[in-house]
C-alpha positions as CSV (number, residue, x, y, z in Angstrom):
1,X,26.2,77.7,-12.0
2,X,24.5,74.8,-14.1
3,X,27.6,75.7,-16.7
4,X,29.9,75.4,-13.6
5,X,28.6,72.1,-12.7
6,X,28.3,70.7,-16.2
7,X,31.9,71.2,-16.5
8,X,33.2,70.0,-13.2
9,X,30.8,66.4,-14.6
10,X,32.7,66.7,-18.0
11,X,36.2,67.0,-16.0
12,X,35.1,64.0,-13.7
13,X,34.2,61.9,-16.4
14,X,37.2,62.5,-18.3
15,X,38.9,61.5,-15.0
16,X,37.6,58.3,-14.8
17,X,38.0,57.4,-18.3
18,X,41.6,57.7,-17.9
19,X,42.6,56.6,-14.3
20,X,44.2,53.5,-15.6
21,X,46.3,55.9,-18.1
22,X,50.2,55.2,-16.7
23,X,53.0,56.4,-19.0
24,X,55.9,54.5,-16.7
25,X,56.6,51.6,-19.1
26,X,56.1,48.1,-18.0
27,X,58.9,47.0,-15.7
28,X,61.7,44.4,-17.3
29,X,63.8,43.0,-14.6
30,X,66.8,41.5,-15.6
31,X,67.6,38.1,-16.1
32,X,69.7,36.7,-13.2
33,X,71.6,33.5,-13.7
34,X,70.6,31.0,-11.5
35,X,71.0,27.4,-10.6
36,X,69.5,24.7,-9.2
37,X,72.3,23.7,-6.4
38,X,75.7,25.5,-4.9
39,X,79.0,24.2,-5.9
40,X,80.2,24.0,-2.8
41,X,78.8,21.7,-0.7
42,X,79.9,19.6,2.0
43,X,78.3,16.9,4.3
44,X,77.8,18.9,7.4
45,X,75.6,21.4,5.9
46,X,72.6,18.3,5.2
47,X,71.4,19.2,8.9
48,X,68.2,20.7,9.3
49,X,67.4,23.4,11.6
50,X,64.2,23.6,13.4
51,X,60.7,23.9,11.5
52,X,61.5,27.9,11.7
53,X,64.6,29.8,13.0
54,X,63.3,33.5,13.0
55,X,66.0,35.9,11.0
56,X,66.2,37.8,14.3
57,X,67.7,35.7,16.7
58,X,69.9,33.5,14.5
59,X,72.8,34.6,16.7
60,X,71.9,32.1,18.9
61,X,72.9,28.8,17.2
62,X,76.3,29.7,18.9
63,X,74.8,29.3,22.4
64,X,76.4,31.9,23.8
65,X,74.6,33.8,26.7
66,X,76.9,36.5,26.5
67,X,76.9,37.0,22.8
68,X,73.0,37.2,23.5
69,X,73.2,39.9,26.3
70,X,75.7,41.8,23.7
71,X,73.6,41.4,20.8
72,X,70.5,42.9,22.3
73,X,72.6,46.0,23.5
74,X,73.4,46.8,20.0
75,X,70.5,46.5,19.0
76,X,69.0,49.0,21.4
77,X,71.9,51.4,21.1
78,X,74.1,50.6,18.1
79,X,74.1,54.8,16.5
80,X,75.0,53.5,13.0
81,X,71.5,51.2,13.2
82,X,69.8,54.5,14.6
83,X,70.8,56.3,11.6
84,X,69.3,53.6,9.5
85,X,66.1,53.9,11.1
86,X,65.8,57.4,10.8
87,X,66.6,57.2,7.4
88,X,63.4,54.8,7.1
89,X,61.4,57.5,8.8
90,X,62.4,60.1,6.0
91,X,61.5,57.5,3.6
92,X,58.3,56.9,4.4
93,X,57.7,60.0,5.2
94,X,58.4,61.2,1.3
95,X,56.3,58.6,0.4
96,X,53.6,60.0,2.3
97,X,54.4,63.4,0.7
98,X,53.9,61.7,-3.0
99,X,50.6,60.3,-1.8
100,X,49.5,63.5,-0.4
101,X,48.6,64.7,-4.3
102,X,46.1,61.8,-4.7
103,X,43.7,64.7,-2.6
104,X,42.3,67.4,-3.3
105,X,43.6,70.4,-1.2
106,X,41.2,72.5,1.2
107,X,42.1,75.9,2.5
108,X,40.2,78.9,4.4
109,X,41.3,82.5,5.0
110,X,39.4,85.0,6.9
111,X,40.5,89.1,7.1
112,X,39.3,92.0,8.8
113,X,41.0,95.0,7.3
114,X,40.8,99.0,7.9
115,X,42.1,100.4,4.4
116,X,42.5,103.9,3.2
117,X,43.0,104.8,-0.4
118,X,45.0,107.6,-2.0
119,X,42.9,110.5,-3.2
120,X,44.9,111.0,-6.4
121,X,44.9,107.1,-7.6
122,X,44.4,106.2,-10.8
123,X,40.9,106.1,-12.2
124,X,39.3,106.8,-8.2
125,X,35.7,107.6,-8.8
126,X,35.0,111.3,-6.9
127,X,32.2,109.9,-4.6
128,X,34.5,106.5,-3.2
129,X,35.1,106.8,-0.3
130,X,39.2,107.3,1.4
131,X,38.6,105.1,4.4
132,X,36.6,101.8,4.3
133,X,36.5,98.3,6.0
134,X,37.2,95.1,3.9
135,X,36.0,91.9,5.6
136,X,36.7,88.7,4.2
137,X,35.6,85.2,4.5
138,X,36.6,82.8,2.2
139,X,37.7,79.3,1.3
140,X,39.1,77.1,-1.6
141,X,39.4,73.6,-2.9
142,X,41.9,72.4,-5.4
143,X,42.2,69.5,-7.3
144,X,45.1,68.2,-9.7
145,X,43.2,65.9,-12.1
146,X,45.7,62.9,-12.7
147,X,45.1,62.2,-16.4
148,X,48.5,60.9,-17.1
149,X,49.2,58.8,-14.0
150,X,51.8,61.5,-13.0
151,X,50.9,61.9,-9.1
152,X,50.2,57.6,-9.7
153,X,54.0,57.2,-10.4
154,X,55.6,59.4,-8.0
155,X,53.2,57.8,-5.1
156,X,54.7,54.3,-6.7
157,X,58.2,55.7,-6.7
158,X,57.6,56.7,-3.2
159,X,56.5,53.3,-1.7
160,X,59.5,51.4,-3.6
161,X,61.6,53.8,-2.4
162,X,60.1,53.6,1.4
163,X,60.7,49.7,1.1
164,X,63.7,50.1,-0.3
165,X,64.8,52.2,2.6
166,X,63.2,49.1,4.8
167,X,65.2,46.9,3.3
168,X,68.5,49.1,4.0
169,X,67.1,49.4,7.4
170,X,67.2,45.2,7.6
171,X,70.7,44.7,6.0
172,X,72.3,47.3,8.3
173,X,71.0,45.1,11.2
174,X,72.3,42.1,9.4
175,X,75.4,43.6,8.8
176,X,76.2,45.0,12.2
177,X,74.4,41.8,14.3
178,X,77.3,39.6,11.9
179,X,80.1,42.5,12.7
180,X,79.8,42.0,16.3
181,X,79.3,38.4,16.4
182,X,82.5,37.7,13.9
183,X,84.3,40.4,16.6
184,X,83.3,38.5,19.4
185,X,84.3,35.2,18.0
186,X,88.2,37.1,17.4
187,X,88.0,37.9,20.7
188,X,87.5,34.6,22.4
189,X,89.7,32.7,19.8
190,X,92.5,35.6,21.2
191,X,91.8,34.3,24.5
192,X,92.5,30.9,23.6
193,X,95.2,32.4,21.8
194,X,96.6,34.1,25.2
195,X,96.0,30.6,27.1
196,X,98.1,28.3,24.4
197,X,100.6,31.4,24.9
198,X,100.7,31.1,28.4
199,X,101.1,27.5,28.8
200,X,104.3,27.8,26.2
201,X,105.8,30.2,28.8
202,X,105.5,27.6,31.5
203,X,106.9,25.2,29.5
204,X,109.6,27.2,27.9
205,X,110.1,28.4,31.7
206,X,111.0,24.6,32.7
207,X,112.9,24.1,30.1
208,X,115.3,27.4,31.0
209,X,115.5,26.2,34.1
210,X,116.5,22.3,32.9
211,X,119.0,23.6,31.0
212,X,120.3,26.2,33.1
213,X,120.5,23.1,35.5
214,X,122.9,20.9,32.9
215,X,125.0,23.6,32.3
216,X,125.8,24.5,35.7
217,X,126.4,20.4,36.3
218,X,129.3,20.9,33.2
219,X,126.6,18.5,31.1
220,X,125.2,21.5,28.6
221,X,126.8,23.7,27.0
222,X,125.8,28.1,27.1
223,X,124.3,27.8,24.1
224,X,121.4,25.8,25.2
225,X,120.7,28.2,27.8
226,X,120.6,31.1,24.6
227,X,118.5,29.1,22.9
228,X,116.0,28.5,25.6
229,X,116.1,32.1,27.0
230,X,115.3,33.1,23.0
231,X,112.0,30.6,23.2
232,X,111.2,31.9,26.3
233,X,111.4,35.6,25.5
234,X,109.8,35.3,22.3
235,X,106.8,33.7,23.8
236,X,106.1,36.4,26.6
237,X,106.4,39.0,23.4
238,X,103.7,36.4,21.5
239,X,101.4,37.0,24.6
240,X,102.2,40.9,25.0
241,X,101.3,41.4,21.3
242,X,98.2,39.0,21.5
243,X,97.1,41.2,24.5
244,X,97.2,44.0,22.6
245,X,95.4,42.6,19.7
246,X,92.3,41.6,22.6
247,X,92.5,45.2,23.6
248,X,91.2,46.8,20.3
249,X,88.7,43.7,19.4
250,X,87.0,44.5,23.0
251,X,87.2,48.6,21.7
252,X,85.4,47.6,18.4
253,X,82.5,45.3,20.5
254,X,82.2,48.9,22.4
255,X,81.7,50.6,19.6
256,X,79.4,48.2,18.0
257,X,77.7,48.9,21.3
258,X,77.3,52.6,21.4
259,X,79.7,52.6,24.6
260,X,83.0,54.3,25.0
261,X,85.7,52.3,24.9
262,X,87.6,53.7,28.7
263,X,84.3,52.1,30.3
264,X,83.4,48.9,28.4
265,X,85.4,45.9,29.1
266,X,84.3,41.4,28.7
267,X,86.4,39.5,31.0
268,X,88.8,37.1,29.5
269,X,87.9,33.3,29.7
270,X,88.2,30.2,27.6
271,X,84.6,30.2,25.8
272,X,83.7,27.1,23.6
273,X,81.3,28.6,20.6
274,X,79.2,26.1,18.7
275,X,79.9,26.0,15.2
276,X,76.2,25.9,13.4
277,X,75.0,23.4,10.8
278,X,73.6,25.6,8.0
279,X,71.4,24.6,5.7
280,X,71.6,26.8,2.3
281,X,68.6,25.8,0.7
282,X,68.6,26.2,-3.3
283,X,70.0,29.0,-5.0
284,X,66.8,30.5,-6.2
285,X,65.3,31.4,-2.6
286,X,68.6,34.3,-2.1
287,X,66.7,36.5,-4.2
288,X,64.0,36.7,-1.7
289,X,66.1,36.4,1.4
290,X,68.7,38.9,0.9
291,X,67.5,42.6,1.9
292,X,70.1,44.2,-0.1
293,X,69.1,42.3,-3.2
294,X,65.4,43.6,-2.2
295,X,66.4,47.3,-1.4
296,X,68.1,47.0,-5.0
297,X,65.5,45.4,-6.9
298,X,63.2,48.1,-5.5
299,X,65.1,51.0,-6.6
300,X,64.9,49.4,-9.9
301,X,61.1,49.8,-9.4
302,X,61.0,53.5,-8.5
303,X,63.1,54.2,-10.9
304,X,60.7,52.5,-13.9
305,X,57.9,54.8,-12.1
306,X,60.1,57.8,-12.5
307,X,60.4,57.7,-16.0
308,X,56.3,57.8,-16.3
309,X,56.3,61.6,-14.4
310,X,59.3,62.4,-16.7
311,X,57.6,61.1,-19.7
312,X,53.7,62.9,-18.1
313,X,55.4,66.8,-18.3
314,X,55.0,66.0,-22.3
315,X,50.8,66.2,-21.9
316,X,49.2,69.6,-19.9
317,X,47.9,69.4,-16.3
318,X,44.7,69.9,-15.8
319,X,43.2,71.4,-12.2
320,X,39.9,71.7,-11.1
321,X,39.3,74.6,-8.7
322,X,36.7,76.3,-6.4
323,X,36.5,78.8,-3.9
324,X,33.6,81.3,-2.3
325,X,32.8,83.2,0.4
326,X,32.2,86.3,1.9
327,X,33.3,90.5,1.2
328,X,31.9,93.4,2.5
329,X,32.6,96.9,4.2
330,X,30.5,96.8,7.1
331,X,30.1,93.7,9.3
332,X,26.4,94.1,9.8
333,X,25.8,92.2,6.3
334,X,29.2,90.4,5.7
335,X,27.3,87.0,6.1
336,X,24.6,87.9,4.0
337,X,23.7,86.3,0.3
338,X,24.4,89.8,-1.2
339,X,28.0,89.9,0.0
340,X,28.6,86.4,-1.4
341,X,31.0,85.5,-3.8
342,X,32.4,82.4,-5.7
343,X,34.4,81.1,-8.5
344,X,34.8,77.4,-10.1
345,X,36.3,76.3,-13.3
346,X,39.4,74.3,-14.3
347,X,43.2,75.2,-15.1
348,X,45.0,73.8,-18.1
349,X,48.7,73.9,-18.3
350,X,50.7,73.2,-21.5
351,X,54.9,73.8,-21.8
352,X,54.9,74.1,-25.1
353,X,58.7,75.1,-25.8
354,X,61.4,74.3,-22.9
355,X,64.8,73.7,-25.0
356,X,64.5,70.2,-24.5
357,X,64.2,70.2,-20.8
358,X,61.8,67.2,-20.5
359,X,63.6,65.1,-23.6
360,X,66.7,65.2,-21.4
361,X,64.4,64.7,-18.0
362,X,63.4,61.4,-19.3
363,X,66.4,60.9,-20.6
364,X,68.0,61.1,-17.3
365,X,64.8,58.8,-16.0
366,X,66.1,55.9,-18.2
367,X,69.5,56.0,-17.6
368,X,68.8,55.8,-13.8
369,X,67.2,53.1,-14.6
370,X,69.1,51.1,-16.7
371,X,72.0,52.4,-14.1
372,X,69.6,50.9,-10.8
373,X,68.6,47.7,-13.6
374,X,72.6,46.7,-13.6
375,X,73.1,47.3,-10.1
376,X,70.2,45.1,-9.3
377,X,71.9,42.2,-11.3
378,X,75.4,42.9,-9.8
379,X,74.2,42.7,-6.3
380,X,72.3,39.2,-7.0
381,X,75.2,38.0,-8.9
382,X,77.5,39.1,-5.9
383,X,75.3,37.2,-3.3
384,X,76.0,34.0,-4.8
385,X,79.3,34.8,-5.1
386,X,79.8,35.5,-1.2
387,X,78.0,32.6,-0.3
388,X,79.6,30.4,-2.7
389,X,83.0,31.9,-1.2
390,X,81.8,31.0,2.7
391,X,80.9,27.3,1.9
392,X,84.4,27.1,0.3
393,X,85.7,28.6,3.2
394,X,84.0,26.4,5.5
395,X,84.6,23.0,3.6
396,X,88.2,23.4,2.8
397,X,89.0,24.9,6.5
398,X,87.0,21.9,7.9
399,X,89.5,19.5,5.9
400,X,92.4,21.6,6.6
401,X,91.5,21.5,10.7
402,X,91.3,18.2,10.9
403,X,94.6,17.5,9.3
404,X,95.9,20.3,11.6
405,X,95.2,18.7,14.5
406,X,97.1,15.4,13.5
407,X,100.0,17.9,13.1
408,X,99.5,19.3,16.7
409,X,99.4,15.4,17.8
410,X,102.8,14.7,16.0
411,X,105.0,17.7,17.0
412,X,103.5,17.3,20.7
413,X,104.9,13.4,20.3
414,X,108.0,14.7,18.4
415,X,108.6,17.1,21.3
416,X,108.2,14.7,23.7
417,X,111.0,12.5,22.5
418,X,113.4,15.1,21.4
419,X,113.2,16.6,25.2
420,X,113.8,12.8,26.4
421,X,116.7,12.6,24.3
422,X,118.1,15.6,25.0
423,X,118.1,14.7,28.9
424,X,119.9,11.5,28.4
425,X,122.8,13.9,26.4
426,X,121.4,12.0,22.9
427,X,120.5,15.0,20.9
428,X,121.8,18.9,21.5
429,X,119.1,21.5,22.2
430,X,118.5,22.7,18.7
431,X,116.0,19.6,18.0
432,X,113.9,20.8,21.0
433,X,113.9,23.9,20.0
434,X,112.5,23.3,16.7
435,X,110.0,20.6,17.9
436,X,108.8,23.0,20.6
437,X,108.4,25.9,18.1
438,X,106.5,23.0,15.8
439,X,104.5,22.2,18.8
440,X,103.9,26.5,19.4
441,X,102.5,27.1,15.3
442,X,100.5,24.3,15.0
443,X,98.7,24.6,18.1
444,X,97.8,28.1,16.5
445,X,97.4,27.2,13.6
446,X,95.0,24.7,14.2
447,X,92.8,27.4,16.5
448,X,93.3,29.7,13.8
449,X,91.1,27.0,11.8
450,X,88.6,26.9,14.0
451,X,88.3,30.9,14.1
452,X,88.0,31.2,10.4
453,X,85.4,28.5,10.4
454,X,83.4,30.2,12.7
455,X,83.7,33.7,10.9
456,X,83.2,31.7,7.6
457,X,79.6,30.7,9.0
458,X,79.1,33.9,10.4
459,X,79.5,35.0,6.9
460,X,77.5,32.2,5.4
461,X,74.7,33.4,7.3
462,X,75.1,37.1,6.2
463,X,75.1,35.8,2.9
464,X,71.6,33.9,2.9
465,X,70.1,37.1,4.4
466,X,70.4,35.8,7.9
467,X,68.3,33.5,9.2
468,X,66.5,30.9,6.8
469,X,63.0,28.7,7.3
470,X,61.9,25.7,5.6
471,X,59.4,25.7,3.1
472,X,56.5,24.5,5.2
473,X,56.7,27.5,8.0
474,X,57.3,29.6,4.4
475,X,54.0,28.8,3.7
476,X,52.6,29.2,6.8
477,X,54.1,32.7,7.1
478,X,53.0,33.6,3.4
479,X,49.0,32.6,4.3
480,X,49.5,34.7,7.5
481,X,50.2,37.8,5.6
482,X,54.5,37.5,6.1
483,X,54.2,39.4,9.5
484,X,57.4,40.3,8.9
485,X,57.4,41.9,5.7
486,X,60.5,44.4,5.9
487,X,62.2,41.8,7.7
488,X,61.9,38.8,4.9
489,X,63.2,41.3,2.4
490,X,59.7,40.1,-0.1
């Protein structure tokens, strides 16, 4: 026993001299190329926000009641989000399966047997006895000793890979909160659509009827009344195609929703949506916004850790064990010291020949790495693409908008004075014609403008990581322990 316990000392000892031994190699993140201001910049974005805007409610610089009342059903029963959470539970969950091997593992048995042994086995002594009891009470303890920071780096892979799985869990949100309010924004701008639409059937209705007027009076010839019918006819197909279009935006909202389409429907009105200011902040705080950049950069992580178990199968394993108890025949003494038995001592483990199993393990290790490495960059690199893309976007759609709606002012003035002169017999129809289909596209074309710079904020916001702070609630938030953690993608 004093042997026993001089070796389970020598064992411990060993232990603690090489806790801090980690074969995973230290961690070399690649270099992203940053700078210290976007390219694309434009007046309106110099706004500031209010001293915090938390990332989940940044929906509501649209202020839109309804969009708020749809966003919060998605949240609560959007599947694809539901999958993503569950997805965070098996995560973790893995992660607390790695951790489990920083214990030792306990275990008990107990038996009560009634055996009976053939007569003619080998090596039976004459005077044993056929039929006997065997009663057994025992239990164990098992300990993998972790000299090469093996169970260290698997419990490290787990956690980056839990966080990374948080992170996923966080841009799934973003991605779906964005989807439903760019859908929403197609939807109302189709309303407006549907309005313009209407109105040009009204007019293009008076106009049928004015010129089906002059040519009954001898003063206009059939054509006009082809021409105007045409307008007229084309405009009603405009609004039934437009209709259609609203139709499968409101399906996708229903979907987004976790509701079937035959039972989901928003009622069609004219709704004016805000468009943000959005401050963008400097280039170098996307790395800590972005979740996807954070999920990424984490994988990197567990897969650094993963090459120190690979690397840890080269060295043996060494186990402490233990386990005792209780054996006898009869249960009048089965808890006595005489029917006592025990065992303790450690287990070494050593692959000494495996055709270059591990070599190509660890192999595999670093090319996952290198592989999660180069997908970590790409990501970053991508995110200031995407955002440099939305304030392009935003800034050249803003110019182009306002110069739109100088066009919508001409051809309704041009219109105007071609349907004057066309009354008094000056001009034939064809002038009207054109300056009311003039008058039709750039009415649309201008609220096409304002659609895409709405979607293009939506998008800007997706691309900072949804939501943003300024540095002094940062700070505050950092010294508070970042309540929320998964959410900041840090």
């Amino acid at each position: 026993m004093k042997k026993a316990s001089r070796l389970v000392g020598s064992s411990a000892a060993l232990t603690l001299l090489l806790s801090g031994c980690s074969l995973a190699p230290p961690l070399k993140t690649p270099a992203i190329p940053n700078v210290d201001a976007y390219k694309e910049l434009g007046p309106w974005t110099t706004a500031q926000p209010a001293d915090r805007l938390p990332r989940d409610s940044w929906w509501t610089l649209y202020d839109s009641a309804e969009l708020d009342e749809l966003e919060k059903r998605l949240i609560a029963a959007n599947p694809t989000l539901a999958a993503a959470l569950a997805d965070y539970a098996q995560a973790r969950a893995l992660g607390d399966q790695a951790r489990a091997g920083l214990f030792p593992s306990l275990g008990v048995g107990a038996s009560v047997e009634r055996n009976r042994e053939s007569v003619n086995a080998p090596l039976r002594a004459a005077t044993a006895p056929t039929d006997y009891n065997n009663n057994a009470l025992s239990g164990s303890v098992s300990y993998e000793l972790d000299l090469w920071g093996q169970i260290r780096n698997e419990v490290a892979a787990g956690e980056a890979n839990a966080a990374a799985s948080a992170a996923d869990l966080e841009n799934a949100r973003l991605s779906l909160i964005a989807q439903l309010v760019d859908d929403y924004i197609q939807l109302r701008s189709l309303d407006r659509d549907s309005a313009i639409l209407d109105a040009t059937v009204v007019a293009y209705s008076r106009a049928l009827r004015l010129t089906g007027q002059r040519h009954d009076a001898g003063i206009a010839p059939g054509l006009d009344v082809s021409q105007a019918q045409t307008q007229l006819d084309a405009a009603r197909s405009e609004v039934a195609q437009t209709l259609a279009q609203r139709a499968l935006m409101e399906h996708a909202i229903a979907a987004l929703l976790g509701e079937p389409a035959s039972s989901f429907s928003i009622k069609p009105e004219i709704v004016a949506i805000t468009l943000p200011q959005i401050p963008t902040g400097v280039p170098s705080t996307l790395l800590q916004r972005r979740p996807d950049i954070a999920a990424a950069q984490r994988r990197m992580v567990a897969a650094n850790a993963t090459i120190g178990v690979a690397r840890a199968a080269y060295f043996p394993t060494l186990t402490l064990g233990a386990q005792g108890g209780f054996q006898s025949t009869a249960f009048s003494n089965w808890l006595s010291a005489p029917s006592s038995f025990w065992a303790v001592g450690p287990n070494a483990l050593l692959s000494v020949f495996d055709g270059g199993l591990r070599r190509a393990q660890v192999a595999q290790a670093r090319a996952e790495f290198d592989a999660s490495a180069a997908n970590y960059r790409g990501v970053a690199i991508g995110a200031f693409q995407q955002v440099e893309d939305s304030l392009a976007t935003l800034n050249h759609y803003h110019d182009a908008a306002v110069e739109e709606k100088a066009a919508v002012d001409a051809a309704q003035r041009t219109l105007n004075f071609s349907m004057a002169l066309y009354v008094k017999g000056a001009v034939d129809y064809l002038i009207v014609v054109t300056s009311q289909t003039a008058v039709l596209q750039t009415q649309l074309e201008a609220l096409t403008l304002d659609t895409a710079q709405l979607r293009a904020s939506v998008d800007l916001i997706r691309a900072l990581g949804g939501g943003w702070e300024s540095s002094a609630a940062a700070g505050l938030a950092n010294t508070r322990g970042l309540e929320h953690r998964t959410g900041d993608g840090t």
